[in-house]
C-alpha positions as CSV (number, residue, x, y, z in Angstrom):
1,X,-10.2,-6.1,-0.1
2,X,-12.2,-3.5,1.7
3,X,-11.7,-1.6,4.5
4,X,-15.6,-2.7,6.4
5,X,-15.0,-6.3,5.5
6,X,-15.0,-9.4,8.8
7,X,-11.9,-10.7,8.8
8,X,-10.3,-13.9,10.1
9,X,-12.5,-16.9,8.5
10,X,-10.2,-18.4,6.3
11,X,-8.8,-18.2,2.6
12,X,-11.9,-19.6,1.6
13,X,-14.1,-16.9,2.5
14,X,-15.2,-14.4,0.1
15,X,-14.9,-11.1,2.2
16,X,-11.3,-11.4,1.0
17,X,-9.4,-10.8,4.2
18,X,-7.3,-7.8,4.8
19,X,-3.8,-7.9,5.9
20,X,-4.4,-11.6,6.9
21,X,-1.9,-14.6,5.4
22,X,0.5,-15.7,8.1
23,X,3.4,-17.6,5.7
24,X,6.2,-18.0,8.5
25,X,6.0,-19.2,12.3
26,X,8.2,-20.6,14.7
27,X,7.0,-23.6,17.2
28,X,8.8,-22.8,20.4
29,X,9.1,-25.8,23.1
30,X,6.3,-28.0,21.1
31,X,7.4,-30.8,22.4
32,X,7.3,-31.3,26.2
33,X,11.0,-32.2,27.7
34,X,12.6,-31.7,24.2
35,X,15.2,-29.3,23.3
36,X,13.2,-28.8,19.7
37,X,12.3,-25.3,17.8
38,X,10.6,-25.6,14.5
39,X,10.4,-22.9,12.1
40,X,8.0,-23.0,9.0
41,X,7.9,-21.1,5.9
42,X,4.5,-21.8,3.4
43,X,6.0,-20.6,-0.1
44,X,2.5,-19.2,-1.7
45,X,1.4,-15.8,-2.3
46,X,-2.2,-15.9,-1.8
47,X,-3.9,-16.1,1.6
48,X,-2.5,-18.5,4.1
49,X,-5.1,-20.5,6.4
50,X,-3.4,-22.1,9.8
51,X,-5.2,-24.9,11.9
52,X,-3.3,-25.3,15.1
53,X,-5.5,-28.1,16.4
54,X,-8.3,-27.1,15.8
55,X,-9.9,-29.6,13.8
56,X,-7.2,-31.8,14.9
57,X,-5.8,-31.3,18.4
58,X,-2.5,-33.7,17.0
59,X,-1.9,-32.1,13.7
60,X,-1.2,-28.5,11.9
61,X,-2.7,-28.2,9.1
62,X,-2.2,-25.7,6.3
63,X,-4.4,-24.9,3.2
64,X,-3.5,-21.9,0.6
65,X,-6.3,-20.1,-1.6
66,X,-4.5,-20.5,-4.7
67,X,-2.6,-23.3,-6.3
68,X,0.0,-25.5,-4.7
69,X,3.1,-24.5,-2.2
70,X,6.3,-25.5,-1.1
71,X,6.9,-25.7,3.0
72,X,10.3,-25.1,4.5
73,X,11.0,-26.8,7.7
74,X,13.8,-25.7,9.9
75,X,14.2,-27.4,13.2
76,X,17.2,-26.6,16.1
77,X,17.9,-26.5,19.4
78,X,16.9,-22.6,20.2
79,X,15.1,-20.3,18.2
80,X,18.5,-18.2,17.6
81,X,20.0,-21.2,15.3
82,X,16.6,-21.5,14.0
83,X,16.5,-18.2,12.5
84,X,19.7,-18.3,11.7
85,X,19.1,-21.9,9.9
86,X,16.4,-20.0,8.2
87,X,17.8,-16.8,7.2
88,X,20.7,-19.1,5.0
89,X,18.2,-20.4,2.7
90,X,15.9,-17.1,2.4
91,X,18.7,-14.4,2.6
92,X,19.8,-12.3,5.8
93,X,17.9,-8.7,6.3
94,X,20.2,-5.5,6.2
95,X,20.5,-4.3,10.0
96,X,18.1,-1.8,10.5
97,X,18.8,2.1,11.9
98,X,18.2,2.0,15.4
99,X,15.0,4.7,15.5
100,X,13.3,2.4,13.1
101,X,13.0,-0.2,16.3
102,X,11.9,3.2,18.8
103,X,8.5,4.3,19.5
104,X,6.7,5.9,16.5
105,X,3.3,8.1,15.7
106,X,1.6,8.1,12.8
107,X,-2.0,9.2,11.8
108,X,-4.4,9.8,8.9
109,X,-5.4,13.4,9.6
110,X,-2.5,15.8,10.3
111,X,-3.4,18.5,8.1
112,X,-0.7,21.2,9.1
113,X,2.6,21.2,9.7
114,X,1.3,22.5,13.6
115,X,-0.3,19.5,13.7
116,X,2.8,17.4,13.5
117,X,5.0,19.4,15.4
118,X,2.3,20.0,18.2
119,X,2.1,16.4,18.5
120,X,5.7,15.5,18.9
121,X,5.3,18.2,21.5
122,X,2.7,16.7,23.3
123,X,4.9,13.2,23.8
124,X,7.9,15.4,25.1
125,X,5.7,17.1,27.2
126,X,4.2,13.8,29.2
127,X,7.9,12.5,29.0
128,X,6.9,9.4,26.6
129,X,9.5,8.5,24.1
130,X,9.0,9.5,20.4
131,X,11.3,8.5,17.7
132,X,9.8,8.0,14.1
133,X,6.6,10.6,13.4
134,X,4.6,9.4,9.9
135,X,2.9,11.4,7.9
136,X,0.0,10.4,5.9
137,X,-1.2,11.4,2.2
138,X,-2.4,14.2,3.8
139,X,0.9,16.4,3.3
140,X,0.3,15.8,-0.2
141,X,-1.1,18.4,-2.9
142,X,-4.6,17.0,-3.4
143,X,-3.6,13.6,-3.3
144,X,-0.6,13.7,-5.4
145,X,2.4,11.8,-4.9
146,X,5.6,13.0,-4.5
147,X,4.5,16.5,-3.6
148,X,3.9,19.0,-0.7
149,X,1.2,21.4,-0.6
150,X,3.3,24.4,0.7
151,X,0.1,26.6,0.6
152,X,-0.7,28.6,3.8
153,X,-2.1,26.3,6.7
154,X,-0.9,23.6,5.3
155,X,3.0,22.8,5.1
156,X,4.1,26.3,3.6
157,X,8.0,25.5,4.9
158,X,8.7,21.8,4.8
159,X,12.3,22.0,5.0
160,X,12.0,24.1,8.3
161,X,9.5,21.3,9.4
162,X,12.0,18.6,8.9
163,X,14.7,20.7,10.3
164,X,12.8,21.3,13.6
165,X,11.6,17.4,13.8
166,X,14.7,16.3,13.9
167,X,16.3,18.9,16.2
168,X,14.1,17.5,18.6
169,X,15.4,13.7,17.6
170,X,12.5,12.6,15.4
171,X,12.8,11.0,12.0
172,X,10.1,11.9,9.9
173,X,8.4,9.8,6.9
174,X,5.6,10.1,4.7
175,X,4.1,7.3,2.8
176,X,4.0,6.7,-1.5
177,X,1.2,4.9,-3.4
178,X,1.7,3.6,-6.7
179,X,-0.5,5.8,-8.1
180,X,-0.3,9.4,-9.7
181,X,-3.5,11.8,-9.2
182,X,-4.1,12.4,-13.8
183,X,-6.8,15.3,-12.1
184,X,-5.9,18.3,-13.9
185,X,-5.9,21.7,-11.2
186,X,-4.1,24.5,-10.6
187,X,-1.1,22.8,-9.6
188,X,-0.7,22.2,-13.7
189,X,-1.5,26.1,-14.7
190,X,2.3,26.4,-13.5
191,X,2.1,27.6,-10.4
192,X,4.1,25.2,-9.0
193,X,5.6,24.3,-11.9
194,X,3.0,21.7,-13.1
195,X,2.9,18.0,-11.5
196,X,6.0,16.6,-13.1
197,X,5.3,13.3,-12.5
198,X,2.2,13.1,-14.1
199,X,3.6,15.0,-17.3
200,X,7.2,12.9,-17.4
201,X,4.6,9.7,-17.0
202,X,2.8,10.8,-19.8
203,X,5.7,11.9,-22.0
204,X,7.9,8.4,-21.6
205,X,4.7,6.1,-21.7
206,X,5.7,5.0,-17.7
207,X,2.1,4.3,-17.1
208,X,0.2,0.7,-17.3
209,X,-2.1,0.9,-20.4
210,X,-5.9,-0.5,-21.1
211,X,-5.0,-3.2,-22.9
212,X,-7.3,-6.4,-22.6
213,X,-7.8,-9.7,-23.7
214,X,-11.6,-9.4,-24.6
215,X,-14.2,-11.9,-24.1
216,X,-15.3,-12.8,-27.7
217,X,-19.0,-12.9,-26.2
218,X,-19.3,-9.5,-24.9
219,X,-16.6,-7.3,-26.8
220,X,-18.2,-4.1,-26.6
221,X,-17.4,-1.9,-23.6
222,X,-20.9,-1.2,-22.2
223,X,-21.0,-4.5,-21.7
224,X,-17.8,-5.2,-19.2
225,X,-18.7,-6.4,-15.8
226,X,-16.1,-6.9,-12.6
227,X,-16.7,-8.8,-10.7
228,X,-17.0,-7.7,-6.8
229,X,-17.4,-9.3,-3.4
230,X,-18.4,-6.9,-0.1
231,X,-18.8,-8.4,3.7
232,X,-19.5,-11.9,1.7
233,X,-21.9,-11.0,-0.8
234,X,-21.5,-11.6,-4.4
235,X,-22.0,-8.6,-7.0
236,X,-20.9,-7.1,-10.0
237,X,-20.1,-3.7,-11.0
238,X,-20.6,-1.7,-14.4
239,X,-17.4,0.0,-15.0
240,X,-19.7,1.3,-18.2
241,X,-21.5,3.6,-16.1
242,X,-20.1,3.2,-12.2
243,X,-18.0,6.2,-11.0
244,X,-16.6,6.3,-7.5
245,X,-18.4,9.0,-5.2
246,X,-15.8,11.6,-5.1
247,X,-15.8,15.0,-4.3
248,X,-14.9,16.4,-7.4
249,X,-17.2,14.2,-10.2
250,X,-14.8,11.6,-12.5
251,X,-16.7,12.3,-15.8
252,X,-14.8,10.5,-18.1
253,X,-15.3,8.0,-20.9
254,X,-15.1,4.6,-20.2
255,X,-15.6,3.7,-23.9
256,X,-12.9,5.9,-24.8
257,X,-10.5,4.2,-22.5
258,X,-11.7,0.6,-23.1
259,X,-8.7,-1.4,-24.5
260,X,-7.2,2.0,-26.1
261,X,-3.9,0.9,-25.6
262,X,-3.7,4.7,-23.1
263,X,-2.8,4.8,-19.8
264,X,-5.1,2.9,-17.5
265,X,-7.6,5.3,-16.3
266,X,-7.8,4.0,-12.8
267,X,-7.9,6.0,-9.1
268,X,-8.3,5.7,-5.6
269,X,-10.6,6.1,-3.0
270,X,-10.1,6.7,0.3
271,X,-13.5,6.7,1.3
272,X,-16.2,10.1,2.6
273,X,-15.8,11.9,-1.0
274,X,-11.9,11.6,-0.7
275,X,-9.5,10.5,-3.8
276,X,-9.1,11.1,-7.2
277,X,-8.8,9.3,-11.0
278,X,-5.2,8.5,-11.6
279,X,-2.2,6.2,-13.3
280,X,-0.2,3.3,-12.2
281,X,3.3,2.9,-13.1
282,X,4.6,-0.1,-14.8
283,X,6.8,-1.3,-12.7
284,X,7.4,-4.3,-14.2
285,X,9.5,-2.2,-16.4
286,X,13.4,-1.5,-15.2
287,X,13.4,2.1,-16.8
288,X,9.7,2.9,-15.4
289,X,11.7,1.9,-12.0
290,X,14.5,3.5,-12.7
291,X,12.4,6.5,-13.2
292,X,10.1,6.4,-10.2
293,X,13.0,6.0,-7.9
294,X,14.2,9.8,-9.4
295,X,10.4,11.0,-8.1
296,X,11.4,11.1,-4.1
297,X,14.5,13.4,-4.7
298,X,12.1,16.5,-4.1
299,X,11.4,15.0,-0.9
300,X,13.9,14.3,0.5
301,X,15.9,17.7,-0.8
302,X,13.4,18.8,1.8
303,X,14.6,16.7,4.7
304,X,12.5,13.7,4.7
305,X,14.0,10.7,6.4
306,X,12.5,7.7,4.7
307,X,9.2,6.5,3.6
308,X,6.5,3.7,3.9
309,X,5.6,2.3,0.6
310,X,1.6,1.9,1.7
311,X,-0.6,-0.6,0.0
312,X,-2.6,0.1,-3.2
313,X,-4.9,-2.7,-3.7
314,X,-7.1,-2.3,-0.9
315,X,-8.5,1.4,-1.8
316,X,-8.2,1.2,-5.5
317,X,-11.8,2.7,-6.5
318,X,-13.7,-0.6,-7.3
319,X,-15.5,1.3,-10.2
320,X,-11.6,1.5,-11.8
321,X,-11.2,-2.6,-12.5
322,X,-10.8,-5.9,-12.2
323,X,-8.3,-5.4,-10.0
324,X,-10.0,-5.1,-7.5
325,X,-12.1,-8.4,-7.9
C-alpha cells in the first residue's frame, strides 16, 4: 500500500493495490430481450478480483485474496427493486444532506486560510457551482489532529473562516487520521494549552501498545524484520535501525519500545520530509471511542461542518511495523 505502486493486476499481485476491491455491482440488461437486473455483493474484506469475460467470454468469475466468501445475488425487474431488494438484507443508508451530493473542492496544499477562501472565490467568480470545500491535514498544527494552527499566515481566526465560508453557501470539512503526532514542540510548553489529545491519550492508556507475540527463533529486538513489498519487489525492512526520512530526525529506541507493553511508537509519512512519530488509538475499545468522539468538539466549536475520516494504512511510515506488510 504505497502511493508509486501499478495498480489494477489483480489480488494476486504483490504491489498491493491501492483503493482497488470492487465487492458490489449491478448487471443492467445482461440478458438481451429480458426484463433481468442482477445485483451482486462478494462478502470478503481483502482485495476483490472481477473477470467479466475475460478469460471466459460466458462466465464472471470472482477470486478473493484471502480466505473464502459468501456472494449475495439479488435479481428484479429494474435496478430500483434491485437496490431496494438489496438494501433489505444489508441495511438502508441514512439520507444524505443535500450539499454532500453538490460540487466540492478539495486539495492537499491550502496553507492559509486565503488560500481557501480565495479559491471558493475563484469558482464564484467563473460562475461554477461550489458546495462542499475540504481541507487537508494541512490546517493542522504540525500534523496534529484535532487542532488548528491559528499562528499568523496560517488560520489565525478559524471561526471567522467558517463563518465567511458558509456565508457564501459552502460547507467546509477537514479530514481526521487515526493517528496523534507524540512529537513534543512548543505546542506542549503551554502556549496553546499543550496538545490535549496526546496527554488525555497518555493519561487513560487510549493508545494501542507494543505488545507481540515473539518468534521463539529471533526474540531479541535487533533482530525483527517486516516484511515489505514496493512496485512488485520483495524486501524487508529493519525496524532495528530504519527511520523514516523526516524533516525533523525520529531518534528514538526501538529496543526500548520492543514489546514494552507502551504505546506503539508508530507515525506517518506523507512523503518529501513530511510527517511525524505518533499513537494510534484503540479503537477496538468502547471507552477509547467514546473518548475520541469528545476530540472533534474543538472543531466544530469553531464552525466546521463535518469531516472525512481519511485512510491510515496507506502512509503509515513503513519503518513503524508490520502493519504495513
Amino acid at each position: 500500500m504505497r502511493y508509486q505502486n501499478v495498480y489494477a493486476q489483480g489480488p494476486l499481485d504483490d504491489r498491493e493495490p491501492l483503493y482497488h476491491s470492487e465487492p458490489y455491482w449491478i448487471e443492467v440488461d445482461a440478458v438481451p430481450g429480458y426484463r433481468s437486473q442482477l445485483a451482486t455483493f462478494i462478502d470478503n474484506y481483502s482485495h476483490i478480483c472481477l473477470d467479466l469475460g475475460v478469460t471466459n467470454q460466458n462466465a464472471v468469475r470472482v477470486a478473493t485474496r484471502f480466505n473464502s466468501f459468501h456472494g449475495i445475488f439479488v435479481a428484479g425487474d429494474s435496478v430500483q427493486e434491485v437496490i431496494q431488494l438489496y438494501t433489505s438484507i444489508v441495511g438502508k443508508p441514512r439520507l444524505k444532506p443535500r450539499y454532500v451530493l453538490g460540487y466540492h473542492q478539495g486539495c492537499y496544499g491550502y496553507d492559509t486560510q486565503e488560500m481557501v477562501l480565495d479559491a471558493v472565490d475563484q469558482y464564484r467568480r467563473v460562475n461554477f457551482p461550489i458546495d462542499g470545500m475540504h481541507v487537508d491535514v494541512d490546517v493542522q498544527d504540525d500534523y496534529r489532529t484535532f487542532t488548528i494552527d491559528t499562528r499568523q499566515g496560517h488560520f489565525p481566526d478559524p471561526k471567522a473562516m467558517f463563518q465567511q465560508l458558509r456565508e457564501k453557501g459552502v460547507k467546509c470539512s477537514t479530514n481526521i487520521t487515526p493517528y496523534i503526532n507524540s512529537e513534543r514542540s512548543s505546542y506542549d510548553t503551554g502556549m496553546n494549552g499543550g496538545y490535549t489529545t496526546l496527554n488525555e491519550g497518555l493519561q487513560n492508556g487510549c493508545f494501542v501498545v507494543d505488545k507481540r507475540d515473539i518468534d521463539p527463533t529471533v526474540p531479541e529486538s535487533w533482530n525483527q524484520r517486516y516484511l515489505q513489498y514496493s512496485v512488485g519487489n520483495r524486501y524487508f525492512g529493519r525496524p532495528f535501525s530504519d527511520r523514516p526520512p523526516y524533516f525533523e530526525a525520529d531518534n528514538y529506541s526501538f529496543t526500548d519500545a520492543f514489546n514494552s507493553g507502551k504505546p506503539f511508537h508508530g507515525g506517518v509519512f506523507y512523503g518529501w520530509g513530511n510527517g511525524h512519530p505518533g499513537h494510534y488509538p484503540n479503537l477496538n475499545n468502547k471507552d477509547v471511542r467514546m473518548w475520541w468522539g469528545r476530540q472533534y468538539k474543538y472543531l466544530y466549536e469553531c464552525g466546521l461542518d463535518f469531516v472525512w475520516q481519511d485512510m491510515t494504512s496507506p502512509c503509515i511510515a513503513e519503518q513503524f511495523g508490520d502493519m504495513k506488510s
